[in-house]
MIMI-7767 format. One line per field, with one value per atom (N, C-alpha, C): residue number from 1; residue in one letter; atom name; x, y, z. Coordinates in nm, 4 decimals. Example, Ala and Ser with C-alpha at 12.3 -4.5 7.8 and 13.67 -1.06 7.14 Angstrom:
2
resi	1  1  1  2  2  2
resn	A  A  A  S  S  S
name	N  CA  C  N  CA  C
px	1.3190  1.2300  1.3200  1.2850  1.3670  1.2900
py	-0.5690  -0.4500  -0.3300  -0.2250  -0.1060  0.0030
pz	0.7800  0.7800  0.7800  0.7080  0.7140  0.7870
***
This chain:
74
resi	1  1  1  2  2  2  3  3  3  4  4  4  5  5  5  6  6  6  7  7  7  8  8  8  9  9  9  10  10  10  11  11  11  12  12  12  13  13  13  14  14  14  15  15  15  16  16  16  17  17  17  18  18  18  19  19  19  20  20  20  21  21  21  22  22  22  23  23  23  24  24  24  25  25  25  26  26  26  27  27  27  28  28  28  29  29  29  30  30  30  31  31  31  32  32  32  33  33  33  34  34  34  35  35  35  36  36  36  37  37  37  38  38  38  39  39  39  40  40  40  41  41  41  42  42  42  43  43  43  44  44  44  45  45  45  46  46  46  47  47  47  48  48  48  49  49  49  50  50  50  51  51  51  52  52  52  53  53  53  54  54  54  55  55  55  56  56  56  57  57  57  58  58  58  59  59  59  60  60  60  61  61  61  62  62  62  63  63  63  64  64  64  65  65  65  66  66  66  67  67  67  68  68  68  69  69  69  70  70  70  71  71  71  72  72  72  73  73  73  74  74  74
resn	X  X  X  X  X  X  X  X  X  X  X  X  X  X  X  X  X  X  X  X  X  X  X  X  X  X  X  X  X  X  X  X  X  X  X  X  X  X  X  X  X  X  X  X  X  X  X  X  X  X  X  X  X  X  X  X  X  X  X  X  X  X  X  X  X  X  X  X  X  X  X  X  X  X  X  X  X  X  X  X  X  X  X  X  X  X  X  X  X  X  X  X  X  X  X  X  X  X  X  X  X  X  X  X  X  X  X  X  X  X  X  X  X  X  X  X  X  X  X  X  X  X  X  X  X  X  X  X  X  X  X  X  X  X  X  X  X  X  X  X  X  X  X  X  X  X  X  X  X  X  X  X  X  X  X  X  X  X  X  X  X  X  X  X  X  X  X  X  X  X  X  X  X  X  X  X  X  X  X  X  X  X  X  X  X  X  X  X  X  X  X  X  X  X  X  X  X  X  X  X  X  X  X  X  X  X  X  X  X  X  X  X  X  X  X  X  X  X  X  X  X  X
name	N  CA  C  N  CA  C  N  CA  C  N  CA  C  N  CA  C  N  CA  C  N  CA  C  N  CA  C  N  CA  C  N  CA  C  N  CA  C  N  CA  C  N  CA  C  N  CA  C  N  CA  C  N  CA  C  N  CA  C  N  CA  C  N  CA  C  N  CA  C  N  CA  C  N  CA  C  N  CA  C  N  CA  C  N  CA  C  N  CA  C  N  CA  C  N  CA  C  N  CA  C  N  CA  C  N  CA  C  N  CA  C  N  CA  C  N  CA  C  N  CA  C  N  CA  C  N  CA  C  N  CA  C  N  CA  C  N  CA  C  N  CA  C  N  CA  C  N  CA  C  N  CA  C  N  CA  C  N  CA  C  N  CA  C  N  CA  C  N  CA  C  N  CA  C  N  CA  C  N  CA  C  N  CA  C  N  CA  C  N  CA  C  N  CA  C  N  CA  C  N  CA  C  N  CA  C  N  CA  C  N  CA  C  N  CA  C  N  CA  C  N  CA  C  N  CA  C  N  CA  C  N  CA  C  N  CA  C  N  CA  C  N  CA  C  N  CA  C  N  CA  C  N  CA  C  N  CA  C
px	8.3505  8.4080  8.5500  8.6748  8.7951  8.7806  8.8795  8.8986  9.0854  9.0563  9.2168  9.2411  9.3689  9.4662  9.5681  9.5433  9.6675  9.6956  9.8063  9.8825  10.0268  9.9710  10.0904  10.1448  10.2864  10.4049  10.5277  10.6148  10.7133  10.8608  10.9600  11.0678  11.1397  11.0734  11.1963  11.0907  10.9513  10.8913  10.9339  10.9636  10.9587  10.8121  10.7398  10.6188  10.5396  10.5934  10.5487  10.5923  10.7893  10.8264  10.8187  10.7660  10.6674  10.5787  10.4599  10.3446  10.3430  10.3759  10.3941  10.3581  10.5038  10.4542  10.3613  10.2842  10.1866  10.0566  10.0321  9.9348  9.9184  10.0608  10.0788  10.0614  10.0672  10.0478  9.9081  9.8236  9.6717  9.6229  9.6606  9.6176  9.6350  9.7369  9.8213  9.7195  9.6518  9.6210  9.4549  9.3839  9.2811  9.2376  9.3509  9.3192  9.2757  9.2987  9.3354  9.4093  9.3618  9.4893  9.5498  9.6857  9.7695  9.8505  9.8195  9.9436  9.9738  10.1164  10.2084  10.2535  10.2255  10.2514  10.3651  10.4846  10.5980  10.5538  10.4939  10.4790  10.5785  10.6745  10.8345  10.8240  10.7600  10.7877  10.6102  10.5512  10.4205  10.3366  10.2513  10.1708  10.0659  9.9971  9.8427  9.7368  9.6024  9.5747  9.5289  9.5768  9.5680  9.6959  9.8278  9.9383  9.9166  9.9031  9.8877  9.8204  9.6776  9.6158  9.6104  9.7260  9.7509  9.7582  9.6765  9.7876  9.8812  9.9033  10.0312  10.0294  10.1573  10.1316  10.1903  10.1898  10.1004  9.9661  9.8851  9.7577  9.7147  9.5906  9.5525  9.4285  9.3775  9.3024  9.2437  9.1239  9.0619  8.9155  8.9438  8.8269  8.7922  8.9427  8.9065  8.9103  8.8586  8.7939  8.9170  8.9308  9.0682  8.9990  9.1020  9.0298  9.2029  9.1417  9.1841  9.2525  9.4194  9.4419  9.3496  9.3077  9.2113  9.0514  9.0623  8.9437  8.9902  9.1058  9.1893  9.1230  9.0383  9.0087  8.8587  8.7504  8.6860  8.7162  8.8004  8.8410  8.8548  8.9308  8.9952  8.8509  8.7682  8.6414  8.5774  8.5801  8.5062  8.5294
py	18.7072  18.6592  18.7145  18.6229  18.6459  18.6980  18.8428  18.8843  18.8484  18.8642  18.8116  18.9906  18.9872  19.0917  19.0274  19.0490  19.0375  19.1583  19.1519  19.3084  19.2467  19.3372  19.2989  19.3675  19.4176  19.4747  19.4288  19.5219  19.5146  19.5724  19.4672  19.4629  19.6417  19.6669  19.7893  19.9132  19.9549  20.0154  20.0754  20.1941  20.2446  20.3097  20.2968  20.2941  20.1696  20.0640  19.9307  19.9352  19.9427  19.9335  19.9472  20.1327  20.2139  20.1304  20.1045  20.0627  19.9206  19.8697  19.7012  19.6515  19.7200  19.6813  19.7310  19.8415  19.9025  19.8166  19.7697  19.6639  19.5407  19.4782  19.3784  19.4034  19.4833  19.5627  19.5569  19.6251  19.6343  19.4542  19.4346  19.2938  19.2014  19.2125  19.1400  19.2056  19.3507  19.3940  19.3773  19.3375  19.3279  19.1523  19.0638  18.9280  18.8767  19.0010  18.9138  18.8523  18.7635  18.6612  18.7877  18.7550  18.8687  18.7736  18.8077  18.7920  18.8590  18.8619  18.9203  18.8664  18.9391  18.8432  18.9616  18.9211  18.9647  18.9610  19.1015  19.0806  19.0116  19.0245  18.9809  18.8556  18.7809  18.6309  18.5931  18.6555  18.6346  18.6088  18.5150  18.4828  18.4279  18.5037  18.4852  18.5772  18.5859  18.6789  18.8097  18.7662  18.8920  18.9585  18.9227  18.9976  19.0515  18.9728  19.0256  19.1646  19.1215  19.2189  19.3679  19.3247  19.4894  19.5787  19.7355  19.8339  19.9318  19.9007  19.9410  19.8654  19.8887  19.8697  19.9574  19.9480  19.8637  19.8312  19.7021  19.7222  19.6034  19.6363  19.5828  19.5022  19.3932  19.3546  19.3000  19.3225  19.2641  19.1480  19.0560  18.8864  18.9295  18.9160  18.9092  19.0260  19.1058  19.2566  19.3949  19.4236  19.5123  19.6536  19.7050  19.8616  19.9347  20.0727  20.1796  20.2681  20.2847  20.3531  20.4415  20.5389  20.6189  20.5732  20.4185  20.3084  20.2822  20.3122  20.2432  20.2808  20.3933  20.4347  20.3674  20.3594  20.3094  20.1173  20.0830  19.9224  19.9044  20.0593  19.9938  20.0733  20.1055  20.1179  20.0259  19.9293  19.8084  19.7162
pz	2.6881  2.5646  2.5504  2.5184  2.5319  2.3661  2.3727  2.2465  2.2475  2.0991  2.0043  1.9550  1.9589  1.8853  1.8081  1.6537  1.5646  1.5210  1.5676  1.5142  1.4141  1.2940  1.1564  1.1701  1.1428  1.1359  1.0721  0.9731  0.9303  1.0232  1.0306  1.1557  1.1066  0.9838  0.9084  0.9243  1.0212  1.0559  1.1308  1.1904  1.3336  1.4648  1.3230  1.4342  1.4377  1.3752  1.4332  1.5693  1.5378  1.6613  1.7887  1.7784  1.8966  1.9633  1.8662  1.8971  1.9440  1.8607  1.9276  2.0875  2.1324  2.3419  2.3531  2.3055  2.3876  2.3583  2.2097  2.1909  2.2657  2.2955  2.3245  2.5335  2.5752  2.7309  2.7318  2.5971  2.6096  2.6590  2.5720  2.5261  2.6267  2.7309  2.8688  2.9764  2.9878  3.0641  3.0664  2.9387  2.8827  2.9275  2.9176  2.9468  2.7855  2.7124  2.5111  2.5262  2.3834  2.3434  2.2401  2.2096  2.1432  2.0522  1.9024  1.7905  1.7538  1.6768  1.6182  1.4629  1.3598  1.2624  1.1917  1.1730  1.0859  0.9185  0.8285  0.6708  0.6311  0.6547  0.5764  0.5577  0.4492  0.4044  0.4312  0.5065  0.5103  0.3806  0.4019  0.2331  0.2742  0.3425  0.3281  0.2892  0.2310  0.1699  0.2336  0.3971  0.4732  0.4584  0.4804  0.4427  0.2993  0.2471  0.0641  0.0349  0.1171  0.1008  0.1950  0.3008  0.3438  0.3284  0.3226  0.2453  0.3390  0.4423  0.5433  0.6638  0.7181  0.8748  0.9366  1.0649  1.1231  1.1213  1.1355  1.1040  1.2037  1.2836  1.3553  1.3605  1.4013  1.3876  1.5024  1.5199  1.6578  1.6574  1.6846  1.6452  1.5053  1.4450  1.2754  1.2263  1.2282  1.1994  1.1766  1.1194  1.1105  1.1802  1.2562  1.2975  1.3159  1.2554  1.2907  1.3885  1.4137  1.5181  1.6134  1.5088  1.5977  1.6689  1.5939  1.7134  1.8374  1.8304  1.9533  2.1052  2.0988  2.2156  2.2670  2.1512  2.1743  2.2280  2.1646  2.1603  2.3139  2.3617  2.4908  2.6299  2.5607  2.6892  2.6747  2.6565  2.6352  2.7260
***
């Protein structure tokens, strides 16, 4: 089963910035599909309802930097 990565981020973050390639490397190296969604002008009730970013989400499901390790033994 092909998993999806949407990773939200604001362009005025610097640890979006960090993090970003490395999600987007997981995700290339994993054989995920990988999005990127910019908050800035965003209006859906997932941007709305963010309360920071970066924030990640994996087949829907939002998880936690420090999931990150489990996400990637899988």
């Amino acid at each position: 089963m092909v998993k999806e990565i949407t990773f939200y981020y604001h362009p005025m973050c610097s640890g979006c910035m960090e993090i970003k390639p490395i999600i987007k490397e997981i995700a290339e190296m994993k054989g995920w599909k990988y999005n990127e969604i910019n908050v800035v002008g965003c209006k859906t009730k997932i941007c709305n309802d963010l309360e920071y970013v970066p924030t990640i989400f994996v087949d829907g499901r939002q998880i936690e930097l420090e999931d990150m390790d489990k996400l990637l033994s899988k």
